[in-house]
C-alpha positions as CSV (number, residue, x, y, z in Angstrom):
1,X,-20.2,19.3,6.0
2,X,-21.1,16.0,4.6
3,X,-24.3,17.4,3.1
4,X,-22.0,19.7,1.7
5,X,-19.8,17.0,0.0
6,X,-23.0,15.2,-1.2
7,X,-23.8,18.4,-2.7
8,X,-20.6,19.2,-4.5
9,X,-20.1,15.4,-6.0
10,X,-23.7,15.6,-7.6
11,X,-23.0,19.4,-8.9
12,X,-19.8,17.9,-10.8
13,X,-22.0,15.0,-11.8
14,X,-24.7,17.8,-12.2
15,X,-22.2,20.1,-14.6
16,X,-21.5,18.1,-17.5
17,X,-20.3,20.9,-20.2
18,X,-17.3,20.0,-22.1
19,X,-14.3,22.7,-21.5
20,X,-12.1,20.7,-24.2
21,X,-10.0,19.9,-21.6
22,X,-7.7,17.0,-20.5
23,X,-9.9,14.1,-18.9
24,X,-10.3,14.3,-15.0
25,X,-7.4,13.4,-12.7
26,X,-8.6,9.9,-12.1
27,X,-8.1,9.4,-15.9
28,X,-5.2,11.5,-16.4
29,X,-2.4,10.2,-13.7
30,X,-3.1,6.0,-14.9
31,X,-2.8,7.7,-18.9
32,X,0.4,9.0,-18.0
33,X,1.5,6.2,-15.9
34,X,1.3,4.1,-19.1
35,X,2.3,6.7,-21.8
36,X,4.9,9.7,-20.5
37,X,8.0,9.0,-19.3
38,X,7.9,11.3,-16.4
39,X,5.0,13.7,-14.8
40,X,4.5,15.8,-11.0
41,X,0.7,16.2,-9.8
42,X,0.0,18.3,-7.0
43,X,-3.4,17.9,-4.7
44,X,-5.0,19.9,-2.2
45,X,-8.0,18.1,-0.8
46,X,-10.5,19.1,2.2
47,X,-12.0,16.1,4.0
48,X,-15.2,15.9,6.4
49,X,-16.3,12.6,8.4
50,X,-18.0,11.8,11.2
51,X,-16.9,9.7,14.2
52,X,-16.3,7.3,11.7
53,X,-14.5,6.8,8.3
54,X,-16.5,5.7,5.3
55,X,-15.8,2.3,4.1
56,X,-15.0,3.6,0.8
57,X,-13.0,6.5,1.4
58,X,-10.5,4.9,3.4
59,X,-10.4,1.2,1.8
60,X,-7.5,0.7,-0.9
61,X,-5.8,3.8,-0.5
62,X,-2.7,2.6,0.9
63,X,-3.3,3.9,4.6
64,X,-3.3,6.8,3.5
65,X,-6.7,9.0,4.7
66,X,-6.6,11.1,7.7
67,X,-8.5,10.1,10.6
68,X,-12.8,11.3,11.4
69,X,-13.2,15.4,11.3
70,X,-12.1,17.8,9.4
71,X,-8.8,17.7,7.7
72,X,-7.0,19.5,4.9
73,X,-4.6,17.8,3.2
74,X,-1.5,18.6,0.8
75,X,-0.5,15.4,-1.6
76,X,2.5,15.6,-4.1
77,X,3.5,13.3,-6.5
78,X,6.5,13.0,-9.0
79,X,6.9,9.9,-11.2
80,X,10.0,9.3,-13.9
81,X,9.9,5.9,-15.4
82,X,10.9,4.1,-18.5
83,X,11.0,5.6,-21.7
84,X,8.2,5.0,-24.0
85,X,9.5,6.3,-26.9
86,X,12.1,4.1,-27.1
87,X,12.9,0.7,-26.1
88,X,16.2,0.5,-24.5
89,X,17.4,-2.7,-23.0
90,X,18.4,-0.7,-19.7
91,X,16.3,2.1,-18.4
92,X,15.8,3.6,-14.8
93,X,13.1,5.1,-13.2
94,X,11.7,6.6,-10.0
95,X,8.4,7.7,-7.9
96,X,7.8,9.9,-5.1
97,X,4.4,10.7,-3.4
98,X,4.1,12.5,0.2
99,X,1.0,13.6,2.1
100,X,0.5,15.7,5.0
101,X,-2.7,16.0,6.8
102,X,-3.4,18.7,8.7
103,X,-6.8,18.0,11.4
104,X,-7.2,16.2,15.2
105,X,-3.7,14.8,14.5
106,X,-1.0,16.6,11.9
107,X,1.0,14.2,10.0
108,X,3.3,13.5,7.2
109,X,3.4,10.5,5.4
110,X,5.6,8.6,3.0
111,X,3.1,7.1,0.4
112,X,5.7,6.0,-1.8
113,X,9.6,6.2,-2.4
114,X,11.3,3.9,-4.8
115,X,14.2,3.4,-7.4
116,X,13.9,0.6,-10.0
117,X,16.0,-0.1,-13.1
118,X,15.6,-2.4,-16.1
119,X,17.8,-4.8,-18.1
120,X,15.8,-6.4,-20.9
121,X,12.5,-8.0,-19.4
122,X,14.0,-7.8,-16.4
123,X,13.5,-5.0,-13.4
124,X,15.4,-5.0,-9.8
125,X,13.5,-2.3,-7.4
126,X,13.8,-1.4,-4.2
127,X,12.1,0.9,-1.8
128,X,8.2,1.9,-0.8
129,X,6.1,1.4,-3.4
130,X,1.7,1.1,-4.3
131,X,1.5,-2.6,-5.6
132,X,-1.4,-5.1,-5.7
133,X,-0.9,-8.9,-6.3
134,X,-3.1,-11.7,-7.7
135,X,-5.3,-11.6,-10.6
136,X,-8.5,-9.5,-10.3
137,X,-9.4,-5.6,-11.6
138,X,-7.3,-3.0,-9.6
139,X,-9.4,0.2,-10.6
140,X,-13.1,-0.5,-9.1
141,X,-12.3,-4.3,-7.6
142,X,-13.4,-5.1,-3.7
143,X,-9.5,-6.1,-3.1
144,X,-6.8,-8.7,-3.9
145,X,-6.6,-11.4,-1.2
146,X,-2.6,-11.1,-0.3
147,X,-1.9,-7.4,-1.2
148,X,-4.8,-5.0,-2.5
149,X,-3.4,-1.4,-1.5
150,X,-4.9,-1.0,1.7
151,X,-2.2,-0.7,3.1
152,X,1.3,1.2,3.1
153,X,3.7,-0.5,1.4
154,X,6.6,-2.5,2.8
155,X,9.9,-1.1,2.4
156,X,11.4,-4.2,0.4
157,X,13.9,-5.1,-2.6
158,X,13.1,-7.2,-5.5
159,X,13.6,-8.7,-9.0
160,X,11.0,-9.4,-11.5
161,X,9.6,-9.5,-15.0
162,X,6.7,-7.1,-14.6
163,X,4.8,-7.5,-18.4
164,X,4.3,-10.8,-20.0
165,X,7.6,-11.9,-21.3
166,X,9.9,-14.6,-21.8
167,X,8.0,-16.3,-24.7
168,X,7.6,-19.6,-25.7
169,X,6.4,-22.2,-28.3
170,X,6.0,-19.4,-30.9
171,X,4.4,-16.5,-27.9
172,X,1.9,-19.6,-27.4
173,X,3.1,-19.3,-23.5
174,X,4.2,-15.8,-21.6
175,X,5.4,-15.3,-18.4
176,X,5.7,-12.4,-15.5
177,X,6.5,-12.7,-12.0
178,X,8.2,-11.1,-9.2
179,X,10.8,-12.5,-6.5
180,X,10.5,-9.8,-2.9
181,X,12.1,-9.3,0.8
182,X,10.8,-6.8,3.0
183,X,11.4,-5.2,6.2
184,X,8.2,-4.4,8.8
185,X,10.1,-3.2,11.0
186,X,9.1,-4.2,14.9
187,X,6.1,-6.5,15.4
188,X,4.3,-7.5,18.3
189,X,4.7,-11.3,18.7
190,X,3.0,-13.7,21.4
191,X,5.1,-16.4,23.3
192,X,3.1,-18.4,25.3
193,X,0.4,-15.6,26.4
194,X,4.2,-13.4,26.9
195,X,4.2,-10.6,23.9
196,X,7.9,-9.5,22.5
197,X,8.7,-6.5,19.9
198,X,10.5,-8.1,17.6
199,X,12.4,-7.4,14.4
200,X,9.7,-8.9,11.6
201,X,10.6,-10.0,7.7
202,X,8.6,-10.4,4.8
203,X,8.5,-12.9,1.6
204,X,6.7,-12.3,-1.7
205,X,6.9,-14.0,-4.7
206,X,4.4,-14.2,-7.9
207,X,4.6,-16.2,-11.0
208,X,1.8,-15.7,-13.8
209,X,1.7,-17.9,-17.4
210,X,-0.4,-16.3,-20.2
211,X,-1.9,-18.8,-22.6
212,X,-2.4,-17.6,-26.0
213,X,-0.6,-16.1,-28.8
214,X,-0.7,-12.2,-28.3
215,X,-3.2,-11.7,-31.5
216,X,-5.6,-13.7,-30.4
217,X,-8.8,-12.9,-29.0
218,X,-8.9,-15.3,-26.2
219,X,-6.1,-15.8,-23.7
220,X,-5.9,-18.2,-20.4
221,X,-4.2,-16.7,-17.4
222,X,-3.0,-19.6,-14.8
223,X,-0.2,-17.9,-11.6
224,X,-0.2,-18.4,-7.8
225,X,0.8,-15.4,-5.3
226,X,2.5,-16.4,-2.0
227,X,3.3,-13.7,0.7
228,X,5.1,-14.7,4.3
229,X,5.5,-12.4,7.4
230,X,8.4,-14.2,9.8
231,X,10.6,-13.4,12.8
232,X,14.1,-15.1,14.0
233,X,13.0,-18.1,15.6
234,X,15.8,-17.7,18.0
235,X,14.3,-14.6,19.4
236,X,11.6,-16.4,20.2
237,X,12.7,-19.7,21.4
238,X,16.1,-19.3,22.5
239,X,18.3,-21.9,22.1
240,X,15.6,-24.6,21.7
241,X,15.4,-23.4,17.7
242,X,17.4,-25.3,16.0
243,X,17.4,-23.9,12.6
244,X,20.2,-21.9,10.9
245,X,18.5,-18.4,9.1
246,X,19.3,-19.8,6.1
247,X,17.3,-22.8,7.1
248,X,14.5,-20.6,7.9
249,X,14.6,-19.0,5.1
250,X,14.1,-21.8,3.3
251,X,11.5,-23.3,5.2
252,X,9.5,-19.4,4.6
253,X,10.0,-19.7,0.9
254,X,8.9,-23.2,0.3
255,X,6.4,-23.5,3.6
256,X,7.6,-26.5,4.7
257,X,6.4,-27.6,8.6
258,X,8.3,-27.1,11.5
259,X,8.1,-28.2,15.1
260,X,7.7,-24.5,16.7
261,X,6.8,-25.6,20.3
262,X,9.3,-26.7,22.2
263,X,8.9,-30.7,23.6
264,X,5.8,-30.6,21.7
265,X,4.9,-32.5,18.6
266,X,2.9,-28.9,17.5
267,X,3.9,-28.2,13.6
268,X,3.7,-25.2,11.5
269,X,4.6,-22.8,9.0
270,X,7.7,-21.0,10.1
271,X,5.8,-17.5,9.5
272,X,2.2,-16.4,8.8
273,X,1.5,-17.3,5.0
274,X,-1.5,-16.6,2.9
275,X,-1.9,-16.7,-1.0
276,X,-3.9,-17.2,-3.7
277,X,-4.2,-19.5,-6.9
278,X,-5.2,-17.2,-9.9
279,X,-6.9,-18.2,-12.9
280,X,-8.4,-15.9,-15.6
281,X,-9.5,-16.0,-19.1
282,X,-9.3,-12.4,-21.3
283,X,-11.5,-11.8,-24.3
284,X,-10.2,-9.4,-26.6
285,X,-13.6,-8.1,-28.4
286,X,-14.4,-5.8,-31.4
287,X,-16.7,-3.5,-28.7
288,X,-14.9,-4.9,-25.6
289,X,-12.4,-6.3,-23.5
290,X,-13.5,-8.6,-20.9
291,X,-11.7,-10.9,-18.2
292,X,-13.0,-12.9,-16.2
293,X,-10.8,-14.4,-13.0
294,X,-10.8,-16.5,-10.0
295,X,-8.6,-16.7,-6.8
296,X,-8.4,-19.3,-5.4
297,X,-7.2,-18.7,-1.3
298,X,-4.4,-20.6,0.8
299,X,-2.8,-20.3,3.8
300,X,-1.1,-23.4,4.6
301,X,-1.2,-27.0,3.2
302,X,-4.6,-27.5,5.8
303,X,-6.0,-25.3,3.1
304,X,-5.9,-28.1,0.6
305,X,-5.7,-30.9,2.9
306,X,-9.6,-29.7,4.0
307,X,-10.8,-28.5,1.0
308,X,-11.7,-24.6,1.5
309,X,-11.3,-24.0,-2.6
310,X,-14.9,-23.0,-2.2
311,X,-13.7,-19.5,-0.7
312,X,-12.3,-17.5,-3.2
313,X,-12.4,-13.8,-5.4
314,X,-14.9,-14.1,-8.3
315,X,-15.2,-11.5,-10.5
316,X,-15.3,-10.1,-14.2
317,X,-14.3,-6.9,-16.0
318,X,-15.8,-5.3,-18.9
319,X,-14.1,-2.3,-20.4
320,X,-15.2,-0.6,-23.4
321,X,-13.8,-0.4,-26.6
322,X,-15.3,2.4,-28.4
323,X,-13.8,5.8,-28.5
324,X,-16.1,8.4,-26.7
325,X,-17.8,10.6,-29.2
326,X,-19.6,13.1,-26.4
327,X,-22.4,13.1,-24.2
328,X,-23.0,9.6,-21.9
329,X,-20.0,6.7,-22.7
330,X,-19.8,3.7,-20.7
331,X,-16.1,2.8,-19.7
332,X,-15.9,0.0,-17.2
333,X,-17.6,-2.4,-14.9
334,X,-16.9,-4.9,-12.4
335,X,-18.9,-8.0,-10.7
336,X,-17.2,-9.4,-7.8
337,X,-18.4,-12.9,-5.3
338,X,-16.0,-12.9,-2.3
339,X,-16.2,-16.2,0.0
340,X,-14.5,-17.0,3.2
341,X,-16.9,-19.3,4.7
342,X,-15.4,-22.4,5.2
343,X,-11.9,-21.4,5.9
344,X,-10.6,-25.7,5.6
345,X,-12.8,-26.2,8.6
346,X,-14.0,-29.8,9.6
347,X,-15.7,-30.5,12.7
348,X,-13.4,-33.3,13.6
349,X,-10.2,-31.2,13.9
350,X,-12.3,-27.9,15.2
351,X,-8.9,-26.1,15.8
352,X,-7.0,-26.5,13.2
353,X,-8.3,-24.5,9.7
354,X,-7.6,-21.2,8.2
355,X,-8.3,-18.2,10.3
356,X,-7.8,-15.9,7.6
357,X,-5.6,-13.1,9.1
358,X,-5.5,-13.9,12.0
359,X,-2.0,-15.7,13.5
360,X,-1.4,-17.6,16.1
361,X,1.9,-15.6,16.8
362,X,1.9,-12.6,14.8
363,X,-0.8,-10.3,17.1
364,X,-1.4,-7.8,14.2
365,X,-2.1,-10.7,11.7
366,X,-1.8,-9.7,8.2
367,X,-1.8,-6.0,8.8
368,X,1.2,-3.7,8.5
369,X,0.9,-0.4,10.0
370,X,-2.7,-0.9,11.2
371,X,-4.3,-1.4,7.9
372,X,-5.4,-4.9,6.3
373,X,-2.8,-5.5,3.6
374,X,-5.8,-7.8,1.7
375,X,-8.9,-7.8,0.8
376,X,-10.5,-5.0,3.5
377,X,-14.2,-6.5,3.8
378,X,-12.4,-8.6,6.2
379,X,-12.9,-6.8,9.1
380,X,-10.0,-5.4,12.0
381,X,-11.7,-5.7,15.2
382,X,-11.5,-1.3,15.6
383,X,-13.8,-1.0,12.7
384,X,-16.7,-3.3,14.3
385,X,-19.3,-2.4,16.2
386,X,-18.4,-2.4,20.2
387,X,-21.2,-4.9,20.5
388,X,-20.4,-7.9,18.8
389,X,-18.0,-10.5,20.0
390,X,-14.8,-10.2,18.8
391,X,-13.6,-13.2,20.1
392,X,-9.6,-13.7,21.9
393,X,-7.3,-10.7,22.2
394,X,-5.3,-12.6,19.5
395,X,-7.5,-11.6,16.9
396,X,-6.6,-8.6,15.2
397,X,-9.4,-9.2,12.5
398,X,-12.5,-9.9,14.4
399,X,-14.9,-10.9,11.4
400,X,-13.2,-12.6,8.5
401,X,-16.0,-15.5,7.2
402,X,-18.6,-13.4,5.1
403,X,-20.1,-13.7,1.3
404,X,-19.7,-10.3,-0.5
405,X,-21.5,-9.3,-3.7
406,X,-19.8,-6.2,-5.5
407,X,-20.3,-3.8,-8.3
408,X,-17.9,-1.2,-9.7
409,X,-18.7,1.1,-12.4
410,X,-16.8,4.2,-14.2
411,X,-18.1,6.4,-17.4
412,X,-17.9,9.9,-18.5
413,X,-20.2,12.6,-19.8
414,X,-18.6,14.6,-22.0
415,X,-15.4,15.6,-19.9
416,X,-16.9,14.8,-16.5
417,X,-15.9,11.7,-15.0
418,X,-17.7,9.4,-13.2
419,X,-17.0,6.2,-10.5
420,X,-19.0,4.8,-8.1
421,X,-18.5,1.4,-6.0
422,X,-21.7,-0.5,-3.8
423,X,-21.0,-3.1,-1.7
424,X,-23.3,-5.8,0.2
425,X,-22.1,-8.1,2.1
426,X,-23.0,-11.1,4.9
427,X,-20.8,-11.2,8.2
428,X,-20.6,-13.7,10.3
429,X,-17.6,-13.0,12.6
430,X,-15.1,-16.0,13.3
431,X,-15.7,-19.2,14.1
432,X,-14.0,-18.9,17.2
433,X,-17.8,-16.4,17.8
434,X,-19.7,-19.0,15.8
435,X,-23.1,-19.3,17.5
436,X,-22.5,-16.1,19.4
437,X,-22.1,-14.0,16.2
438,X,-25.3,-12.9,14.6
439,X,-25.3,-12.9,10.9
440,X,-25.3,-9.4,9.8
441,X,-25.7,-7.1,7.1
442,X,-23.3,-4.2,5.9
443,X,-23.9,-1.7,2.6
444,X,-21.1,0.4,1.7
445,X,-21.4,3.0,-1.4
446,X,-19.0,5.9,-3.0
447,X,-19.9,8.3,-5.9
448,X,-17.1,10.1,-7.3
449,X,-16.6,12.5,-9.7
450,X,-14.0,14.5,-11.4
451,X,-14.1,17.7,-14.0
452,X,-11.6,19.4,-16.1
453,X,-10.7,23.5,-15.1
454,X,-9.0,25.9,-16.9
455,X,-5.0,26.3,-16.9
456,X,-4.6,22.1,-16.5
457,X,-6.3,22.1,-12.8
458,X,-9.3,19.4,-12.2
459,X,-11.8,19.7,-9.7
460,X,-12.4,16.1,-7.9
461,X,-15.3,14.8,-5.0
462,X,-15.9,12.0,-3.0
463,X,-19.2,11.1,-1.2
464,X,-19.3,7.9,1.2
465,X,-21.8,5.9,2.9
466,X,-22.2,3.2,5.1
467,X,-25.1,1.5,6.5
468,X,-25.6,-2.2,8.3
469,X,-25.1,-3.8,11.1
470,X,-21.3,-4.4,11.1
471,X,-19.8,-1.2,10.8
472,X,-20.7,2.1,12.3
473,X,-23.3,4.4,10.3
474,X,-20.9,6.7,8.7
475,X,-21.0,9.4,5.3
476,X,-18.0,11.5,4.7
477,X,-15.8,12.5,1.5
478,X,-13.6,15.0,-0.1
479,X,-13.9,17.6,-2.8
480,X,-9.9,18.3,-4.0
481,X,-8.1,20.3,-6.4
482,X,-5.0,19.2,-8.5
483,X,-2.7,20.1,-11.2
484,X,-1.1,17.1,-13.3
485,X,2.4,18.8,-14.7
């Protein structure tokens, strides 16, 4: 079956006659997403792995791919949002997506359920929706540090100014940002080696400056992204918490230290924090667009206090300009340098840096329903193979300092679309396995391809591949069909 799926992505890629059709569905849903006001897409797609799941098939798609075998899954998707024809200072909007998979296990999932309205610049939401924070290139990027789309989302409220607003000094500065609580729902949470269900909250927040007038050709992009998982300290300490939950609060939002051992002069965050520090420059081009941008990782102040700003998200994005006049057309591609080496680490305080991920209380780490909510070349301890160390049972990710190099690419020929992703990447485990870990090698590709039908229905593949020394050996994909209405 996987030779199969190898077979039908290069026939697409293969079949490159022009139907004078609509461009494929990976073209058409993010055109409509910025130009209709409301749409439906229905997708029927067949998927084949072996006892493992491609890196690439199941990374950044909001937990949403079945599990190894064969599946057949049924995906729809509905989508009203503001009106672009007119601007009207308030405006509502809504978005529904639901998948079944039908194979070893039959499921139903909620991909996405939200309402949102808007008031000027400004938008409240609430509900589950597919977001990704921190600067970087969403379509063929490895993965944001804080939230990337790995995972499901959270079922939160918010307010925020989503587009660059808020002008000042003539346009010269522009603003956007975003202001989040959540809901995760039970989490497992260690006590002193004892582990509790408990009720689990979550914190995000987001504020981006734009630097540059909007006509000119280059702009500077400056924000920082901070995300907090917490639980009521009196469930876990009893009476010997002594904050009030607005106190807590408080302390999540600003991560200010607190004494969270009892009779112990042991301080913390209240919560398990990461973020990043963003910075970005876009050059608006006669040919093309480029932006170049840099995060910059935290999790508490030990991250500055140490000096870990060499690990970070490097990358740029070239997109072309040019209107596509047949045959080959370049569209997009992305270089990206991941780093999360040094994690704050000095060897005088050997147990106190960043182990990204991984919390000292929070078993699951930064994970919400099983799946990374970051950047997924860091690695949960199920994906590895069974025989490298994985260190304490309190590490849910079991390989989280690595160097990654990246490349993301998308064009078209004629009317077929094109994408691929290759990854290579450096592993060397935690450094709780330092020494123990071997440094390893992993390589993980995707080709994917989509092409217009007749009657409005687009043929789409996948074909995966991993190969290394990290993950299992593992090739898989999809071949789908879908109508955009």
């Amino acid at each position: 079956m996987s030779r199969f799926l190898l077979f039908a992505t290069l026939s697409l890629i293969a079949a490159a006659d022009s139907y004078g059709q609509p461009l494929p569905i990976l073209d058409t849903v993010e055109k409509r997403y910025k130009t209709e006001t409301s749409f439906g897409m229905v997708e029927v797609q067949a998927v084949q792995t072996g006892e493992s799941v491609p890196f690439w098939m199941r990374s950044l798609q909001y937990g949403s791919i079945p599990l190894n075998g064969t599946s057949l899954s049924a995906i729809g998707t509905y989508v009203r949002d503001y009106d672009r024809d007119t601007i009207r200072k308030v405006d509502w909007g809504v978005g529904l997506q639901m998948r079944t998979n039908l194979g070893k296990i039959a499921e139903a999932l909620l991909i996405e359920a939200y309402a949102k309205v808007k008031w000027k610049m400004f938008e409240l939401k609430a509900g589950r929706s597919r977001d990704v924070f921190g600067l970087m290139d969403t379509t063929l990027g490895s993965g944001s540090f804080t939230v990337s789309g790995n995972a499901a989302g959270i079922p939160k409220i918010g307010i925020s100014i989503p587009e660059y607003s808020f002008p000042i000094f003539d346009s010269l500065l522009a603003f956007k940002g975003n202001f989040v609580q959540g809901w995760m729902g039970n989490s497992p949470i260690n006590i002193t080696n004892n582990v509790k269900q408990l009720t689990s909250y979550y914190h995000q927040k987001s504020l981006h400056m734009r630097i540059g007038k909007p006509g000119w050709k280059v702009r500077g992009i400056a924000g920082v992204v901070h995300q907090a998982f917490w639980v009521n300290g009196n469930d876990m300490w009893g009476s010997a918490y002594t904050l009030t939950p607005f106190q807590t609060y408080m302390y999540v939002l600003t991560g200010k230290n607190y004494i969270y051992k009892p009779n112990s002069a042991f301080t913390t965050n209240v919560g398990n924090h990461q973020g990043s520090i963003d910075f970005g420059l876009e050059i608006n081009g006669d040919k093309v667009n480029t932006l170049l941008y840099h995060q910059v990782l935290y999790e508490s102040e030990n991250s500055f206090k140490n000096g870990s700003l060499s690990d970070g998200l490097t990358g740029v994005s070239i997109t072309n300009k040019q209107p596509a006049d047949g045959g080959f057309h370049f569209r997009k591609l992305v270089l990206e340098y991941f780093r999360t080496v040094d994690q704050a680490y000095v060897s005088s305080r050997p147990y106190n840096y960043d182990n990204y991920y991984n919390h000292e209380f929070f078993i699951n780490g930064s994970s919400y329903l099983g799946n990374t909510m970051g950047n997924p070349f860091i690695s949960r301890k199920s994906d590895m193979r069974e025989e490298l160390p994985k260190g304490s049972g309190r590490n849910f990710f079991s390989n989280n300092r690595l160097t990654l190099f990246h490349i993301g690419a998308e064009a078209a020929v004629d009317n077929l679309m094109l994408k691929a992703r290759f990854s290579i990447s450096k592993n060397l485990g935690l450094y709780e396995t330092n020494g123990r870990f071997p440094a390893v090698s992993q390589r993980s590709i995707s080709i994917e391809a989509g092409l217009p039908l007749k009657d409005g229905w687009q043929v789409r593949s996948l074909f995966a591949l991993d190969n290394g020394a990290l993950l299992n050996n593992a090739a898989g994909g999809f071949i789908s069909l879908t109508r955009v209405f």
